[in-house]
C-alpha positions in Angstrom: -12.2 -11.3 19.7 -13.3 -10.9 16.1 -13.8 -12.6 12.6 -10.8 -11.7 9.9 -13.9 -10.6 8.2 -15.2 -8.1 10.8 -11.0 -6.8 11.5 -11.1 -6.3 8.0 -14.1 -4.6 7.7 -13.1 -2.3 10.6 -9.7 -1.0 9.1 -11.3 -1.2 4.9 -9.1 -3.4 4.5 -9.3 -7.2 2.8 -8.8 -10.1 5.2 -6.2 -11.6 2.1 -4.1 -8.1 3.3 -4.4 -8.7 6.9 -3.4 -12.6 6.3 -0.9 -11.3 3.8 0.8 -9.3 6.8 0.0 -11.8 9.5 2.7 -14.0 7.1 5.3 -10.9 6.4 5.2 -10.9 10.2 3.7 -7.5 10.3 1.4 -8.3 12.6 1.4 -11.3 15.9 -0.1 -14.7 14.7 -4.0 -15.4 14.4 -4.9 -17.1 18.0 -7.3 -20.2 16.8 -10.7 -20.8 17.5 -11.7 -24.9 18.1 -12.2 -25.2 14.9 -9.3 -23.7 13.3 -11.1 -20.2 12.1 -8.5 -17.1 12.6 -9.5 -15.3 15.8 -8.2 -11.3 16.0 -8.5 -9.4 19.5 -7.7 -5.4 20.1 -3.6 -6.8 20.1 -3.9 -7.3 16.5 -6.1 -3.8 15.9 -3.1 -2.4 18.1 -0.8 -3.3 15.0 -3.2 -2.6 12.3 -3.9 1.0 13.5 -0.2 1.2 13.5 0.3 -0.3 9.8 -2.4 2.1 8.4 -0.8 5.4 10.1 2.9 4.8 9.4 2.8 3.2 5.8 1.6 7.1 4.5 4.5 8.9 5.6 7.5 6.3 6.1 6.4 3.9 3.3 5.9 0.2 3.8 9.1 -1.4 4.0 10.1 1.4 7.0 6.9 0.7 9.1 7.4 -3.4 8.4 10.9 -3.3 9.6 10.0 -1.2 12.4 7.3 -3.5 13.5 9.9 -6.7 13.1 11.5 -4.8 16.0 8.9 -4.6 18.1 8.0 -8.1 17.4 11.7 -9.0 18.5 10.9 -6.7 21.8 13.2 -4.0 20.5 11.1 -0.9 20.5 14.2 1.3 20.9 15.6 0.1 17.2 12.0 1.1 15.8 12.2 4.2 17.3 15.5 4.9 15.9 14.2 3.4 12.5 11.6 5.9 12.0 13.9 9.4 13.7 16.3 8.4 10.9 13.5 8.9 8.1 12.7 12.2 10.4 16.3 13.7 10.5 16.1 12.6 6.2 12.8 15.0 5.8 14.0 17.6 7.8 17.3 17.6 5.2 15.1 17.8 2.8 13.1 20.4 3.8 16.3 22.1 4.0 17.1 21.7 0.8 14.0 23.4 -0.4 14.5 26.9 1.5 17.9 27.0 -0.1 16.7 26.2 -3.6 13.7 29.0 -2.8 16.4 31.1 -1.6 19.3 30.8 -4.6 16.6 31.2 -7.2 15.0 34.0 -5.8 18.3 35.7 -5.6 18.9 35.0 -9.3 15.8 36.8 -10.2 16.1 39.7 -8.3 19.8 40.3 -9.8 18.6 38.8 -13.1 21.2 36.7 -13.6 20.0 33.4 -15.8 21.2 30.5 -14.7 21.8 29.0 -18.2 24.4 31.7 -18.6 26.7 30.6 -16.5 29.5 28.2 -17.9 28.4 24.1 -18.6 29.5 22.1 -15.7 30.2 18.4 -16.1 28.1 15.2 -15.0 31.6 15.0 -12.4 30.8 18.4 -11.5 27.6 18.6 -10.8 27.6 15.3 -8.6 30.0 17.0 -6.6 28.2 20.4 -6.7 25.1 18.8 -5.7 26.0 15.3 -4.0 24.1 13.2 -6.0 25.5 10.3 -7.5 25.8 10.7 -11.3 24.2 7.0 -11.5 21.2 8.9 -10.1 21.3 12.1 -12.8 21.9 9.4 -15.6 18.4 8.0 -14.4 16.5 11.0 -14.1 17.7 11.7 -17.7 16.5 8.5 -18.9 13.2 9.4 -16.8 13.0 12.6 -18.7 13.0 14.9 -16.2 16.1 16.7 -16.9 17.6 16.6 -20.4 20.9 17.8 -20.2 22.9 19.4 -23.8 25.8 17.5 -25.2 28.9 18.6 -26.3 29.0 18.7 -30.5 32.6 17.6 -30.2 32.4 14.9 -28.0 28.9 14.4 -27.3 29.4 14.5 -23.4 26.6 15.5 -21.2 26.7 19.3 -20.3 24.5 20.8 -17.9 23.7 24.9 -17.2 22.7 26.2 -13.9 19.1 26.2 -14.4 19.7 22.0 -14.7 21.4 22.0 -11.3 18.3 23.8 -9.9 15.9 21.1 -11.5 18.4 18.0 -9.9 18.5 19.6 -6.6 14.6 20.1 -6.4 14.6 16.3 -7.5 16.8 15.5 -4.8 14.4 16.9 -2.4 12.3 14.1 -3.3 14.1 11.4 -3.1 13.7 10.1 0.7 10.0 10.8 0.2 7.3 7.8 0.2 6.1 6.8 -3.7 2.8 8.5 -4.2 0.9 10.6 -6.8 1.9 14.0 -5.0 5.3 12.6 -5.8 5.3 11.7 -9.6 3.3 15.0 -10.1 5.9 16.7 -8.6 8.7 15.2 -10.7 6.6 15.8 -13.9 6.2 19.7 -13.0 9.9 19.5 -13.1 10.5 18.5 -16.2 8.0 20.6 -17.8 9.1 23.9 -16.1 11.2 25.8 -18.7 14.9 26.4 -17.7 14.3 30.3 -17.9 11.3 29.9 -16.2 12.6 30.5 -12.5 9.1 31.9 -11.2 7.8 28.4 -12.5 10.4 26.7 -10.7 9.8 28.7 -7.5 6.0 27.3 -7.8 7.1 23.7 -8.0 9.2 24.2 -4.6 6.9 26.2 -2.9 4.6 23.2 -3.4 7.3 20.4 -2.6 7.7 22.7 0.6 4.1 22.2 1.5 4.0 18.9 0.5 6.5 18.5 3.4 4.8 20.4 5.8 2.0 17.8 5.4 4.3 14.7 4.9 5.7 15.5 9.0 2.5 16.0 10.1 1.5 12.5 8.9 4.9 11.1 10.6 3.9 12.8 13.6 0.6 10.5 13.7 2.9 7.3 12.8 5.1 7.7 15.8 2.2 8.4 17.8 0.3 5.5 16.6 3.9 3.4 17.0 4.3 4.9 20.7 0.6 2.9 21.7 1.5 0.2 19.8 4.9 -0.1 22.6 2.9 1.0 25.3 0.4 -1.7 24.4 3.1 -4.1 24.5 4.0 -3.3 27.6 0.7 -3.5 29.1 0.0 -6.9 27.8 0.2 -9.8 30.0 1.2 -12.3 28.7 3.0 -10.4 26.1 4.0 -11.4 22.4 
């Protein structure tokens, strides 16, 4: 057993954060000393090591709702919870060795993609499966800025914009970081000729991936002792 000072100390964290997730019911309720202090034992360390590897690479609303399971003695729906946010990075990854692919296959024939014929905002949701509420905001975000008709001033969007919205997609199941808005900024500043630019940026997202599975690999390792933990315990939560 051990202060909120010490547990807090231990994981660098505040105790006002550990309290904070004791009440978002992150974590099992303080046990009491005689006097009414907050006692923590190696059950609570249980879930904090599990907070501190998950949040990384599934984000925090993910790894809360996947300790609300576990809490509610359903470790099967956590583990379900986090192999959905697996199967979504694999699809991304995905997405990246086609992007890699198509563009390299442009350069090598030299076609540009900004020759090809405008599509439409309807066709390039379609073309790409995002939702065209989705492109509308990454226009206003600035990272794609797509031509407009002189006639009727409707968006109109070359090749080289579908390969900057589908490299965005790519992103879009990831966890909010600064590898993240970096990544999204290289976008927009890579020129629309400039495939061997855009290459770079996905080459990075790719590796950014790479690392981003690794760090769910810990998670789920870190949520696998949590359940085994559980099971141990007697009495249990």
């Amino acid at each position: 057993m051990t202060s909120p000072q010490k547990m807090a100390a231990k994981f660098m964290i505040s105790a006002s954060t550990i309290r904070n997730y004791e009440a978002r019911g992150l974590i099992p309720p303080a046990e009491r000393s005689s006097n009414g202090y907050r006692i923590y034992t190696d059950r609570h360390a249980a879930y904090l090591s599990c907070i501190q590897a998950m949040a990384p690479a599934f984000g925090m609303e993910v790894t809360a709702e996947a300790l609300r399971c576990i809490h509610q003695d359903k470790p099967q729906d956590a583990m379900w919870i986090v192999r959905e946010k697996e199967v979504a990075l694999y699809e991304e990854k995905k997405k990246v060795e086609r992007l890699i692919q198509d563009i390299r296959i442009s350069a090598n024939e030299h076609k540009s993609p900004s020759a090809e014929e405008p599509f439409t905002i309807n066709e390039v949701s379609r073309l790409t499966q995002v939702p065209k509420s989705t492109i509308r905001y990454w226009e206003h975000a600035g990272y794609v800025t797509a031509e407009r008709n002189p006639d009727n001033r409707y968006r109109r969007y070359r090749g080289s914009h579908l390969l900057k919205i589908r490299l965005l997609q790519a992103l879009q199941s990831s966890v909010y970081s600064e590898d993240t808005v970096n990544f999204k900024q290289s976008i927009a500043a890579a020129e629309l000729e400039d495939l061997q630019r855009v290459i770079n940026v996905a080459e990075r997202v790719r590796t950014y991936l790479d690392q981003i599975i690794e760090s769910q690999m810990c998670g789920i390792s870190c949520l696998h002792q949590l359940i085994q933990f559980r099971k141990a315990a007697i009495p249990d939560d």
